[in-house]
PDB file with SEQRES, HELIX, SHEET and CRYST1 records, atoms N, CA, C and O in Angstrom:
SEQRES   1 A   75  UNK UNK UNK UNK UNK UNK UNK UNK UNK UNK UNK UNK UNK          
SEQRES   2 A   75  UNK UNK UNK UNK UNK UNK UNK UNK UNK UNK UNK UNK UNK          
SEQRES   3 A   75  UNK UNK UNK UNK UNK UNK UNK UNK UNK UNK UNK UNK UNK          
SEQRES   4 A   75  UNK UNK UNK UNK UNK UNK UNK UNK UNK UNK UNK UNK UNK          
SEQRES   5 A   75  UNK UNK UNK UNK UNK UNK UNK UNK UNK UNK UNK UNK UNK          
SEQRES   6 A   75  UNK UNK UNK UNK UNK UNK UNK UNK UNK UNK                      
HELIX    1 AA1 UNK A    2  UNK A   43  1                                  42    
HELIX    2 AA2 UNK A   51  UNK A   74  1                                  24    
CRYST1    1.000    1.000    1.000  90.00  90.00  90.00 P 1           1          
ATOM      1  N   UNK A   1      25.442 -13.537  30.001  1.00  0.00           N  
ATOM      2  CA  UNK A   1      24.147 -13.295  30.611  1.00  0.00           C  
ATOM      3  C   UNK A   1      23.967 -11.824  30.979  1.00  0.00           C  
ATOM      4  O   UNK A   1      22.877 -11.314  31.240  1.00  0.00           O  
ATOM      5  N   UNK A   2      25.159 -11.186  30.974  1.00  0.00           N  
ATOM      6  CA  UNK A   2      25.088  -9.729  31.895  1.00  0.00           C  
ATOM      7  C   UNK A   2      24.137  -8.968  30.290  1.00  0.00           C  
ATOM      8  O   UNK A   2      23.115  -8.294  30.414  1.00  0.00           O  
ATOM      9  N   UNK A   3      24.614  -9.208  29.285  1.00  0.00           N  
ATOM     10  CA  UNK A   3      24.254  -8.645  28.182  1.00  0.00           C  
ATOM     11  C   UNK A   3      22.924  -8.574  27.561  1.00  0.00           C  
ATOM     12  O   UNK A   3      22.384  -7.818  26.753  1.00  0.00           O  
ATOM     13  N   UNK A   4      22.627  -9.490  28.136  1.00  0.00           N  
ATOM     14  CA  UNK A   4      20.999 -10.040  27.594  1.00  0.00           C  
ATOM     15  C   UNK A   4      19.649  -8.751  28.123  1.00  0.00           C  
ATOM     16  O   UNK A   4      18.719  -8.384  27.405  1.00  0.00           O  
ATOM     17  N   UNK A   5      19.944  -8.267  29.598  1.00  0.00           N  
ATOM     18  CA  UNK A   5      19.469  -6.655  29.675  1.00  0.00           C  
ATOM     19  C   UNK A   5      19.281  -5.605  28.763  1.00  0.00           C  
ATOM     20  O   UNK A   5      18.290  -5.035  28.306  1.00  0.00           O  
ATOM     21  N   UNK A   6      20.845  -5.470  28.578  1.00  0.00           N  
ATOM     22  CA  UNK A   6      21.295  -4.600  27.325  1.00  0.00           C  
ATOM     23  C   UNK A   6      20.567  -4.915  25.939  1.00  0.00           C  
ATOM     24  O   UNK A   6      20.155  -3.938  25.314  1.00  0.00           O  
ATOM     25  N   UNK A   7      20.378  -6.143  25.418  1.00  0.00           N  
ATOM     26  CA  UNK A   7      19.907  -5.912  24.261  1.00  0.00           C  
ATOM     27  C   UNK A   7      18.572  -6.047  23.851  1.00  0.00           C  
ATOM     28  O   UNK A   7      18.065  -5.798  22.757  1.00  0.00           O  
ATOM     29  N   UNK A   8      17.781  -6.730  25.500  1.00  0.00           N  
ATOM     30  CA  UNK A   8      16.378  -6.129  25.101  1.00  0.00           C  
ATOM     31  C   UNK A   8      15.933  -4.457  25.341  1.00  0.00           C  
ATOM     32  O   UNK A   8      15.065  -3.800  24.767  1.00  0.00           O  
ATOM     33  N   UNK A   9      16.934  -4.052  26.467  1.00  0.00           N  
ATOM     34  CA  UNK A   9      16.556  -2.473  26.401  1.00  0.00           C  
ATOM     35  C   UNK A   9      17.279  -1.970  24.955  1.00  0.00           C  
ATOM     36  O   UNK A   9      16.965  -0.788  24.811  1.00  0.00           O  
ATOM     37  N   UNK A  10      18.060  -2.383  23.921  1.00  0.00           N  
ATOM     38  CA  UNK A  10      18.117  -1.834  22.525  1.00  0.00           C  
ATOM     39  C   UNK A  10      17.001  -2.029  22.075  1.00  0.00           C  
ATOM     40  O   UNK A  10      16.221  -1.144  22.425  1.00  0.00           O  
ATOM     41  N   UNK A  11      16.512  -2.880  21.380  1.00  0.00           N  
ATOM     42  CA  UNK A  11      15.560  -3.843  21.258  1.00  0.00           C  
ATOM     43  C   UNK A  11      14.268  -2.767  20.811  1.00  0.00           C  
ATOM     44  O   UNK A  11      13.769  -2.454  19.731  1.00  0.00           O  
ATOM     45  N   UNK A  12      13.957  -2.301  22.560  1.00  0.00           N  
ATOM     46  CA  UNK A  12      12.846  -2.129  22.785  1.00  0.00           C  
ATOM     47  C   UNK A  12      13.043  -0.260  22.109  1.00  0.00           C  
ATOM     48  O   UNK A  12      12.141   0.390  21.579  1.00  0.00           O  
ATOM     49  N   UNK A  13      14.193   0.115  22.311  1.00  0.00           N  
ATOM     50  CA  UNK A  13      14.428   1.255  21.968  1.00  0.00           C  
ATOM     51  C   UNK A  13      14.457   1.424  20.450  1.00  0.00           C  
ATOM     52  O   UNK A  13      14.262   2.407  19.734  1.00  0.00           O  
ATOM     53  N   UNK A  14      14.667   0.546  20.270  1.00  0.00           N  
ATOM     54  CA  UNK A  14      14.625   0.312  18.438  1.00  0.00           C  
ATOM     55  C   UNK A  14      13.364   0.681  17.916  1.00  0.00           C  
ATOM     56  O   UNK A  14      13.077   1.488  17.031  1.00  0.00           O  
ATOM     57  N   UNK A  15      12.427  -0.300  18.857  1.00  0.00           N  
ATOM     58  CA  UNK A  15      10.844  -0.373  18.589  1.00  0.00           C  
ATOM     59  C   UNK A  15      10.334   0.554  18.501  1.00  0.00           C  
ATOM     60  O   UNK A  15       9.615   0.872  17.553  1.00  0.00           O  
ATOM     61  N   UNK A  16      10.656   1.419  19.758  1.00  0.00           N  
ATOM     62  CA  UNK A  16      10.044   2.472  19.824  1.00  0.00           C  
ATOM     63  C   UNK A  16      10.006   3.453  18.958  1.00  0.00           C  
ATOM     64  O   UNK A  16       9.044   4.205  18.808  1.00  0.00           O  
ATOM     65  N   UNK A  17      11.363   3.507  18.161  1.00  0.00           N  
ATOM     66  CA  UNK A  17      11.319   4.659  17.406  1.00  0.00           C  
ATOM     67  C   UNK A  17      10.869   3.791  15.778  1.00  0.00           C  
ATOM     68  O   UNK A  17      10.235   4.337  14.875  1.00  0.00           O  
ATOM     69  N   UNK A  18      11.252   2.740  15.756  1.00  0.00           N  
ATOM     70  CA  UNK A  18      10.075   2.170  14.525  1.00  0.00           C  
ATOM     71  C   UNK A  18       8.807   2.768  14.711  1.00  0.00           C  
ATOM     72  O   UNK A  18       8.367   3.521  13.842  1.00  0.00           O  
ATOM     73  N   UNK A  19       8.259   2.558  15.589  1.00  0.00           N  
ATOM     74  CA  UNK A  19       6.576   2.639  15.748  1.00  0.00           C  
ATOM     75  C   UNK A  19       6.519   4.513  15.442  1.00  0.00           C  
ATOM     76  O   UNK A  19       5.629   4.844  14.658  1.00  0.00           O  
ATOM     77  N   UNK A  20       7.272   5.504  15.931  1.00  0.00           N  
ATOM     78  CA  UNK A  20       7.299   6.649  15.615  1.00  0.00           C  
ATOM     79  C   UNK A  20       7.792   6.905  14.454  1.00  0.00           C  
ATOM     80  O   UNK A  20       7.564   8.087  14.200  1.00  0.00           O  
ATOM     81  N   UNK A  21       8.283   6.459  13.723  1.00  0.00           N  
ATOM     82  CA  UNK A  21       8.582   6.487  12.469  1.00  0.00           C  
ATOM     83  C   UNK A  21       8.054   6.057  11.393  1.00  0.00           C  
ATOM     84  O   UNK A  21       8.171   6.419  10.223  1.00  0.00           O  
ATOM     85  N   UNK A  22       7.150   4.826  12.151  1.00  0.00           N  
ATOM     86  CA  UNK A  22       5.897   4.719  11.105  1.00  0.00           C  
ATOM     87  C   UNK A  22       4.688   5.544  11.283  1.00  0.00           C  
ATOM     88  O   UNK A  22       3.998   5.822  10.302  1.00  0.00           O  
ATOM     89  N   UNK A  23       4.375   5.968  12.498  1.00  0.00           N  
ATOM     90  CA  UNK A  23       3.621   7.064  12.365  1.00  0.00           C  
ATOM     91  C   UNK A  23       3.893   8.457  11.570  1.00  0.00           C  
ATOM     92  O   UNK A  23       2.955   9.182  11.241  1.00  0.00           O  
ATOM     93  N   UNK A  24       4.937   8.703  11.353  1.00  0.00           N  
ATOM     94  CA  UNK A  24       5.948   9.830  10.835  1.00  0.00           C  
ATOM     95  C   UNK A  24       5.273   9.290   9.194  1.00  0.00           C  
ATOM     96  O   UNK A  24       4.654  10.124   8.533  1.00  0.00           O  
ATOM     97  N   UNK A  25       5.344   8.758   8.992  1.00  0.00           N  
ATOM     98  CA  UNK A  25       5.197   7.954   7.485  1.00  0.00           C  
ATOM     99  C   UNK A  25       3.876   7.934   7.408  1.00  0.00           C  
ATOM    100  O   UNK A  25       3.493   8.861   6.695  1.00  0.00           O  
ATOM    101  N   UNK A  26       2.863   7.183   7.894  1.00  0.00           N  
ATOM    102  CA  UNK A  26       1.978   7.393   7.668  1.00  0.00           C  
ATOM    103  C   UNK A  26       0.946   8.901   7.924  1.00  0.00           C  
ATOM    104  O   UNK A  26      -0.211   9.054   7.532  1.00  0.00           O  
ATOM    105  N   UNK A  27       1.583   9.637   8.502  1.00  0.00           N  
ATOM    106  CA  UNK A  27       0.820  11.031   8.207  1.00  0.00           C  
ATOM    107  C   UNK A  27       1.004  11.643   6.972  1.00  0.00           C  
ATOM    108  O   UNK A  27       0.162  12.129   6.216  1.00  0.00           O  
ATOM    109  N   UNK A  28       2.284  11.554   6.856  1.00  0.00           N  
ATOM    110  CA  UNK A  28       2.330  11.965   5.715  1.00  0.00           C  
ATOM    111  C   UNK A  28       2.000  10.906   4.125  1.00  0.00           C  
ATOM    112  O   UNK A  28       2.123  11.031   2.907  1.00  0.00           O  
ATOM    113  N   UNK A  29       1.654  10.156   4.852  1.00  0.00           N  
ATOM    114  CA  UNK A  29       0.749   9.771   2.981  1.00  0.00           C  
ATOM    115  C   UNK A  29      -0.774   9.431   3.238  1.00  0.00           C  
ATOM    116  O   UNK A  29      -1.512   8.814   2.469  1.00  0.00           O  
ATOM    117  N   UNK A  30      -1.098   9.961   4.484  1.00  0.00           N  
ATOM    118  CA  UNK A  30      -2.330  10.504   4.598  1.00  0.00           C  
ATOM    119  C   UNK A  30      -2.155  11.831   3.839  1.00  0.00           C  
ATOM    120  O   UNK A  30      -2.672  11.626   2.741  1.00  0.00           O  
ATOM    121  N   UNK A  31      -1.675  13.113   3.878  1.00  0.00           N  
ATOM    122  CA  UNK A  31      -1.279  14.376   3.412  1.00  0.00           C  
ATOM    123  C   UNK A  31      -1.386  14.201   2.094  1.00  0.00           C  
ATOM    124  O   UNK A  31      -2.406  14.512   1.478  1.00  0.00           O  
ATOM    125  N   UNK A  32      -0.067  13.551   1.403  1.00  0.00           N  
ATOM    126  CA  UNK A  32      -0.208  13.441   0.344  1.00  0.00           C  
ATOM    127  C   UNK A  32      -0.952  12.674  -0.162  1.00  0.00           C  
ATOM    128  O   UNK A  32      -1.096  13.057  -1.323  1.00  0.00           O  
ATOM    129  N   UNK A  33      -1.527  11.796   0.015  1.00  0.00           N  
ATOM    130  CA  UNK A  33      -2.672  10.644  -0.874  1.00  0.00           C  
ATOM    131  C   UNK A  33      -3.510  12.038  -1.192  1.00  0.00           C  
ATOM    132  O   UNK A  33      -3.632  12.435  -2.351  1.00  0.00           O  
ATOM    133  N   UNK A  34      -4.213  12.916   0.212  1.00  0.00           N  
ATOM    134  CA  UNK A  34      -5.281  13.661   0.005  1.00  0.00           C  
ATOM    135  C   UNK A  34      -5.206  14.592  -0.742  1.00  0.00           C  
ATOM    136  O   UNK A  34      -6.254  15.050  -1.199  1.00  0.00           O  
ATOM    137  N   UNK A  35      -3.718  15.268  -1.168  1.00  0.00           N  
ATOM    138  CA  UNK A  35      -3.330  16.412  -1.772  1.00  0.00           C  
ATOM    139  C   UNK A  35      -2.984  15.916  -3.386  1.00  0.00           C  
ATOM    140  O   UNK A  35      -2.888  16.732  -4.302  1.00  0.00           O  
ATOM    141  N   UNK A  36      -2.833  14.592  -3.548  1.00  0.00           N  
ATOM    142  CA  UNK A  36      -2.745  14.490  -4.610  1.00  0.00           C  
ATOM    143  C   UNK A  36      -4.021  14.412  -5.249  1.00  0.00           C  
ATOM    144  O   UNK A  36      -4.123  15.144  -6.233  1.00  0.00           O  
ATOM    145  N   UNK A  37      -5.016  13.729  -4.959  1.00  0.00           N  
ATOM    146  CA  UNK A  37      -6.455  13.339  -5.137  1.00  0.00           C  
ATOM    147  C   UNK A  37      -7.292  14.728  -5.762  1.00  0.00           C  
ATOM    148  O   UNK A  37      -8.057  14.821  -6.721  1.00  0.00           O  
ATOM    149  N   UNK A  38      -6.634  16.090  -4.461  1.00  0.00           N  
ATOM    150  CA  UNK A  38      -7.153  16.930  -4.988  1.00  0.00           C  
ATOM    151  C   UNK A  38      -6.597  17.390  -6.959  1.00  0.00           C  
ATOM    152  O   UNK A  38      -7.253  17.551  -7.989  1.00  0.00           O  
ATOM    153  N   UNK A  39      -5.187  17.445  -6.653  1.00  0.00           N  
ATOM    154  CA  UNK A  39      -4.491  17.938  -7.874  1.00  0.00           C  
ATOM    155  C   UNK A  39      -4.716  16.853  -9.212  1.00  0.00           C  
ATOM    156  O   UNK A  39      -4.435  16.989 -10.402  1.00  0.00           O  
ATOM    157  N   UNK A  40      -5.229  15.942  -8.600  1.00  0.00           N  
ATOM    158  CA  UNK A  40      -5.810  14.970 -10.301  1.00  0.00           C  
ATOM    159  C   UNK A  40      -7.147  15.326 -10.559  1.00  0.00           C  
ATOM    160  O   UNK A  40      -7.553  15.111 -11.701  1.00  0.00           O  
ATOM    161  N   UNK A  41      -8.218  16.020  -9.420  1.00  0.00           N  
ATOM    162  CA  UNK A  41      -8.808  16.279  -9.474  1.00  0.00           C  
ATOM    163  C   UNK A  41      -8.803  17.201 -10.485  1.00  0.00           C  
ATOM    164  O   UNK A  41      -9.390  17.088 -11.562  1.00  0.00           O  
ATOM    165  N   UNK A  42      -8.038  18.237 -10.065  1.00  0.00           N  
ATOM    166  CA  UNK A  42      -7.621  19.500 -11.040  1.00  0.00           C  
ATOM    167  C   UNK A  42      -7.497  19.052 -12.065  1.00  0.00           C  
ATOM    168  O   UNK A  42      -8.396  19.176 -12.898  1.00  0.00           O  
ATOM    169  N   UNK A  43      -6.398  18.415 -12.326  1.00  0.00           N  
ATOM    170  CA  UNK A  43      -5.889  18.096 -13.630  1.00  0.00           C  
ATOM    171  C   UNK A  43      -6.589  17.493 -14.967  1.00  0.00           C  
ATOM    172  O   UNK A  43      -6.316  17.643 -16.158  1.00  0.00           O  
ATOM    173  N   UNK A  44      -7.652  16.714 -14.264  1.00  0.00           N  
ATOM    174  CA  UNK A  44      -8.625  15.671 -15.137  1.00  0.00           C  
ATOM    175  C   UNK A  44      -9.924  16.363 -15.529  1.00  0.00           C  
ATOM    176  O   UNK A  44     -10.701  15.783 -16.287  1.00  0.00           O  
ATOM    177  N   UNK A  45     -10.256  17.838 -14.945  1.00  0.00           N  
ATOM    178  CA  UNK A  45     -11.130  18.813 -14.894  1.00  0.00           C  
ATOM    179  C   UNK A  45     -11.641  19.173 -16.357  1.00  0.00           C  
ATOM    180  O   UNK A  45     -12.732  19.723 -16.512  1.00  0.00           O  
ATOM    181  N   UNK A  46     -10.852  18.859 -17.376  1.00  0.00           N  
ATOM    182  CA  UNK A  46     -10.682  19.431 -18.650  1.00  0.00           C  
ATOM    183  C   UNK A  46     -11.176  18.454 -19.233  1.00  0.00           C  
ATOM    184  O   UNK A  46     -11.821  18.659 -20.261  1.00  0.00           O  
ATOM    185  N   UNK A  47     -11.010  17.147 -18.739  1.00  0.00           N  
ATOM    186  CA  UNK A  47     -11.539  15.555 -19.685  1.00  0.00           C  
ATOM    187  C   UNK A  47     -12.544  15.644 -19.968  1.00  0.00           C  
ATOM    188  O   UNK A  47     -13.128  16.658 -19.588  1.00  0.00           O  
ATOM    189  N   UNK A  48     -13.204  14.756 -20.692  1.00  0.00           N  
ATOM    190  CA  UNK A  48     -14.791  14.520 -20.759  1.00  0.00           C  
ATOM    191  C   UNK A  48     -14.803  13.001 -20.430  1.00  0.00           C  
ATOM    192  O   UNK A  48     -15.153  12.150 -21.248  1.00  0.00           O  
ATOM    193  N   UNK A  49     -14.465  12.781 -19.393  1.00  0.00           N  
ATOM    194  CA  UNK A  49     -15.291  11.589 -18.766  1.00  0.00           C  
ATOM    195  C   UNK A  49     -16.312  11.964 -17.116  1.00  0.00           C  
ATOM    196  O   UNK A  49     -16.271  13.006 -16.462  1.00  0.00           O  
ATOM    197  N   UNK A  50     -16.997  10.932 -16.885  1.00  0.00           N  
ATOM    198  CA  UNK A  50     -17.858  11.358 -15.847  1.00  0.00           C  
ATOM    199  C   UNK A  50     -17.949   9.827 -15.699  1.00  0.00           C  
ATOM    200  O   UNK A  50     -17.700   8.873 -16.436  1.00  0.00           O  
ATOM    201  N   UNK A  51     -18.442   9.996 -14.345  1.00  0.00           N  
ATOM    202  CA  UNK A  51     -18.943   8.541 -13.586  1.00  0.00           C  
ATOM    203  C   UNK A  51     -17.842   7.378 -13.493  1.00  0.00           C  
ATOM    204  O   UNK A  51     -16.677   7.738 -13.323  1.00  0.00           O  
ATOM    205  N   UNK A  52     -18.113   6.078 -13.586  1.00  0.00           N  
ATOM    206  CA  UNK A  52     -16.860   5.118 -13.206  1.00  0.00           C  
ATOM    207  C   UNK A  52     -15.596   5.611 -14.397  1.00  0.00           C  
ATOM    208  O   UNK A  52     -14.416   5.740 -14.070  1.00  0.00           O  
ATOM    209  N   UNK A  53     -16.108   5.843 -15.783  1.00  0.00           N  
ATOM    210  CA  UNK A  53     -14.934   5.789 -16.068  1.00  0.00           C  
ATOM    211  C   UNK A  53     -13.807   7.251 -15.791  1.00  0.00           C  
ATOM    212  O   UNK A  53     -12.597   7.374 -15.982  1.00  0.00           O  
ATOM    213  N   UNK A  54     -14.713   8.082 -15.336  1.00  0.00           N  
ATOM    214  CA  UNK A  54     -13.862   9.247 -14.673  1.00  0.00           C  
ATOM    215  C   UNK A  54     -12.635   8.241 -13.382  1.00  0.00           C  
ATOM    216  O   UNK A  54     -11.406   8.176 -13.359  1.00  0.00           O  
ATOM    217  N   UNK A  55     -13.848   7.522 -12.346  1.00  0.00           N  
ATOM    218  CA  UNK A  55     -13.161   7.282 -11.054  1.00  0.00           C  
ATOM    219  C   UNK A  55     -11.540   6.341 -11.741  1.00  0.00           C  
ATOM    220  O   UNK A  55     -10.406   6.567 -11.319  1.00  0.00           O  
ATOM    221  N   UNK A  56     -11.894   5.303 -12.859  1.00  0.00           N  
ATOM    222  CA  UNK A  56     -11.069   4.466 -13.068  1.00  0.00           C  
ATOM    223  C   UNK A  56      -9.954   5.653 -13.746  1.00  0.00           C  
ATOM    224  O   UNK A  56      -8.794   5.701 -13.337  1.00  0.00           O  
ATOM    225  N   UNK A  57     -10.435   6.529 -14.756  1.00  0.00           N  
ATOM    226  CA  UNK A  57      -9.227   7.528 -14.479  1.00  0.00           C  
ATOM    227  C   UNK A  57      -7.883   7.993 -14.161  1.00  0.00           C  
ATOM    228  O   UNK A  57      -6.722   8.059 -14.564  1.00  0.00           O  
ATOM    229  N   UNK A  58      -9.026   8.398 -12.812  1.00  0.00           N  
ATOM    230  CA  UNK A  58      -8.254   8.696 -11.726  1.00  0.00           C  
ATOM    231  C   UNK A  58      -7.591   8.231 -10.921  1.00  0.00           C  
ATOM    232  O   UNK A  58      -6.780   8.941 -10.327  1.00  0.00           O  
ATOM    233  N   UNK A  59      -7.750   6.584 -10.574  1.00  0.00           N  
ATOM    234  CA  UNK A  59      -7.574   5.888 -10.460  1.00  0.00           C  
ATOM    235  C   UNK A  59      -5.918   5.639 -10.773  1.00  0.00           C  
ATOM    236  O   UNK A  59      -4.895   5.734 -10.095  1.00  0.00           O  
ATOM    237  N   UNK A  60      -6.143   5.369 -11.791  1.00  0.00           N  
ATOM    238  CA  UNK A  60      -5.068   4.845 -12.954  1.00  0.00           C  
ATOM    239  C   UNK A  60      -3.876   5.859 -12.843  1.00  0.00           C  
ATOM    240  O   UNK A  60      -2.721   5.481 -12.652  1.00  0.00           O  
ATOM    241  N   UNK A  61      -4.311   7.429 -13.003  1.00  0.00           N  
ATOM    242  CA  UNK A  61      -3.604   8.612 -12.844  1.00  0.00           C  
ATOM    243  C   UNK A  61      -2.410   8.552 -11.487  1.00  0.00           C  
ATOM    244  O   UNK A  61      -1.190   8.437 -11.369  1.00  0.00           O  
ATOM    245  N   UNK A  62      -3.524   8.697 -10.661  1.00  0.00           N  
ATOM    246  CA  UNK A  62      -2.665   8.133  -8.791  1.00  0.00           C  
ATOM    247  C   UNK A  62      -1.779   6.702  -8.969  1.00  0.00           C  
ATOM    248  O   UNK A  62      -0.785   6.357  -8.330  1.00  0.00           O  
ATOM    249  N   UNK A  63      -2.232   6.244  -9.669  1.00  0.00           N  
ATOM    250  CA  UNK A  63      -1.136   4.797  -9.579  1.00  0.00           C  
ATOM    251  C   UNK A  63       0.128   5.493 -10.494  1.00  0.00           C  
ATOM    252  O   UNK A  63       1.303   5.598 -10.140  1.00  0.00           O  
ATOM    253  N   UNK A  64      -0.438   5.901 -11.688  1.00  0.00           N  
ATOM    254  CA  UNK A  64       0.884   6.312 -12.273  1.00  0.00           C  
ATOM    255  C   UNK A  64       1.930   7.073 -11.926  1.00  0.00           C  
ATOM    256  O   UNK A  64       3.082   6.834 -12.290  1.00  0.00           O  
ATOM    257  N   UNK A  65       1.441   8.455 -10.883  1.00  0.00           N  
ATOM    258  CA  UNK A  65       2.175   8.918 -10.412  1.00  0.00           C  
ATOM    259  C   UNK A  65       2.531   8.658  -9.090  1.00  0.00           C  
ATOM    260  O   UNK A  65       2.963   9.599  -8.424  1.00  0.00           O  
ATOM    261  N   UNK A  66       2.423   7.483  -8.556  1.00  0.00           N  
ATOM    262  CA  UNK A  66       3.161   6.983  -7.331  1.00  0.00           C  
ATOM    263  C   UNK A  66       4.104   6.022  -8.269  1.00  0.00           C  
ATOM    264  O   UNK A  66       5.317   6.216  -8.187  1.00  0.00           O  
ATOM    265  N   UNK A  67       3.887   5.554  -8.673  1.00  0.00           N  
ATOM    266  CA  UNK A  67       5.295   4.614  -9.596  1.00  0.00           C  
ATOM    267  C   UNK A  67       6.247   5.377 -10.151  1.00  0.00           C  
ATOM    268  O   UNK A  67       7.447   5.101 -10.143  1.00  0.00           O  
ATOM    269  N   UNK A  68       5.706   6.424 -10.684  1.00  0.00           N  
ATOM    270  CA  UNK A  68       7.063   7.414 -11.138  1.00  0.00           C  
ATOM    271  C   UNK A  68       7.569   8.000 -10.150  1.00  0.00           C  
ATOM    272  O   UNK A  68       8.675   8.432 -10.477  1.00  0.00           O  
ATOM    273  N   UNK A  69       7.247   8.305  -8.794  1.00  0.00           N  
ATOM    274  CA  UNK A  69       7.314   9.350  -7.435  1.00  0.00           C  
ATOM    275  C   UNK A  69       8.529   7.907  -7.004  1.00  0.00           C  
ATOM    276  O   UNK A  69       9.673   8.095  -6.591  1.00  0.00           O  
ATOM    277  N   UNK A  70       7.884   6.514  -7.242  1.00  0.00           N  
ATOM    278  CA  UNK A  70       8.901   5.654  -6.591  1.00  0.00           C  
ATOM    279  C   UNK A  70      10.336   5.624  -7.621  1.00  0.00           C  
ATOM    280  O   UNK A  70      11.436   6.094  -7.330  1.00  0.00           O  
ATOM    281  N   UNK A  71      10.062   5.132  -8.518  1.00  0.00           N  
ATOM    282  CA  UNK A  71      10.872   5.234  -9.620  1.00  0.00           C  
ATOM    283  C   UNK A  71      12.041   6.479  -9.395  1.00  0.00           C  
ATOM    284  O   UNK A  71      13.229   6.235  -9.604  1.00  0.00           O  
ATOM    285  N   UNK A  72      11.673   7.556  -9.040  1.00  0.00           N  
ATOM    286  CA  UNK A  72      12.485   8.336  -8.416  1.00  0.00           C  
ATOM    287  C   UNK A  72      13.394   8.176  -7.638  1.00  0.00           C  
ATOM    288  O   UNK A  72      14.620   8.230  -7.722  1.00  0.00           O  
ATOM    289  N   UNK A  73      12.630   7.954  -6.804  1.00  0.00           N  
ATOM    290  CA  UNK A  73      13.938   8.091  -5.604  1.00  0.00           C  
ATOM    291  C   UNK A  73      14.517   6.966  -5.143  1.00  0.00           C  
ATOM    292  O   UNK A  73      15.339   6.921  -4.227  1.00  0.00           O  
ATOM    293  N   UNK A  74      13.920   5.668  -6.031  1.00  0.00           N  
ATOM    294  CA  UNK A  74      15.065   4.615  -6.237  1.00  0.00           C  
ATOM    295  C   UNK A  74      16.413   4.924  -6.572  1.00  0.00           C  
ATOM    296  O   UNK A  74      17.462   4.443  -6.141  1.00  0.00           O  
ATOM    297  N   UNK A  75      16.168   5.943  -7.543  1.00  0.00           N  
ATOM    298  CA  UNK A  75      17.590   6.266  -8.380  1.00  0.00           C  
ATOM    299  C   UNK A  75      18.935   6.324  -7.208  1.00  0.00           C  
ATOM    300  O   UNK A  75      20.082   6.548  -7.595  1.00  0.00           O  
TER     301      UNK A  75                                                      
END                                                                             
């Protein structure tokens, strides 16, 4: 029983730094979502598409390079 203190104050200390660590995470793919968006922007500049099939694109582009970005650092 003496222990049961102890491991909700872990517990809660755990939490805490989960919850800061998902904030940690989610800024940064706020950052990058926006920084990439710009650089496909760039990149797709040269295409000749316009309108949805530009957006689907781009679209498609951002998916591809988050699967390879994951694909990575699985390794």
């Amino acid at each position: 029983m003496v222990q049961l203190p102890r491991i909700n104050l872990f517990k809660s200390i755990i939490m805490s730094k989960m919850k800061e660590i998902d904030d940690i995470a989610q800024g940064i793919a706020d950052v990058t979502k926006e920084l990439m968006n710009d650089s496909i922007d760039w990149q797709l500049a040269d295409q000749k598409v316009t309108g949805d099939a530009y957006n689907e694109l781009h679209k498609y582009v951002m998916n591809l390079a988050i699967k390879k970005m994951y694909l990575q650092i699985k390794e």
